[in-house]
Each structure stands twice: as C-alpha cells, then as structure tokens.
N, C-alpha and C positions, 0 to 999 in steps of 0.2 A: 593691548586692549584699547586702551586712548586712541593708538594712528587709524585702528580699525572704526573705531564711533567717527571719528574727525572725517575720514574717508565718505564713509555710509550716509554722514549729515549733506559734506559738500556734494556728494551723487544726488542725494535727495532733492538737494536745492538746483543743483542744473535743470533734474526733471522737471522740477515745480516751474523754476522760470522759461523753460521752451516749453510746458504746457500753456502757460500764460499766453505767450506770444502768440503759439498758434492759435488758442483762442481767441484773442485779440483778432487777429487777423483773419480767420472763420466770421468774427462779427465787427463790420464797416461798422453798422447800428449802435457801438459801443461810444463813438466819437461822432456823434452828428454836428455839430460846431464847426466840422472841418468843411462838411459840403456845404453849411449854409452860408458862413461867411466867406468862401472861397469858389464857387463852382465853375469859374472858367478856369482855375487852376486842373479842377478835376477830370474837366470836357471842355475842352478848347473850342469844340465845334457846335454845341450845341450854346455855349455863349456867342461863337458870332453869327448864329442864325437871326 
C-alpha cells in the first residue's frame, strides 16, 4: 500500500514537472529579463544590423 502511494506521488510529480517545462517553454513571455538584457545573444543578426 505505501510502495503503491510512494509510486502514484513520484508519477504525479514527473507529470507536474514536464507540465512545468513545457509550459515554460510554450511561454518565452514568462522570462523577459533574458531578451532585454541579452538580445544579441538571442539574434545575432539583428544585433549587427
């Protein structure tokens, strides 16, 4: 009964952190800090225009 709960939680928890992710990753918008202080990292080319 315990390895069955312990099981069911750690399953639980995978789903929850790869929904995370791909969330995340569905929304750039979540981390704008990255493009503002970084954008020729993001687009090389539109920095050396």
């Amino acid at each position: 009964m315990t390895r069955d709960a312990a099981a069911r939680s750690t399953r639980a928890f995978g789903l929850g952190t790869a929904n995370a992710l791909a969330r995340e990753r569905a929304q750039p918008s979540a981390s704008p800090h990255i493009k503002h202080t970084s954008p020729s990292v993001e687009n090389p080319r539109t920095a050396a225009r």
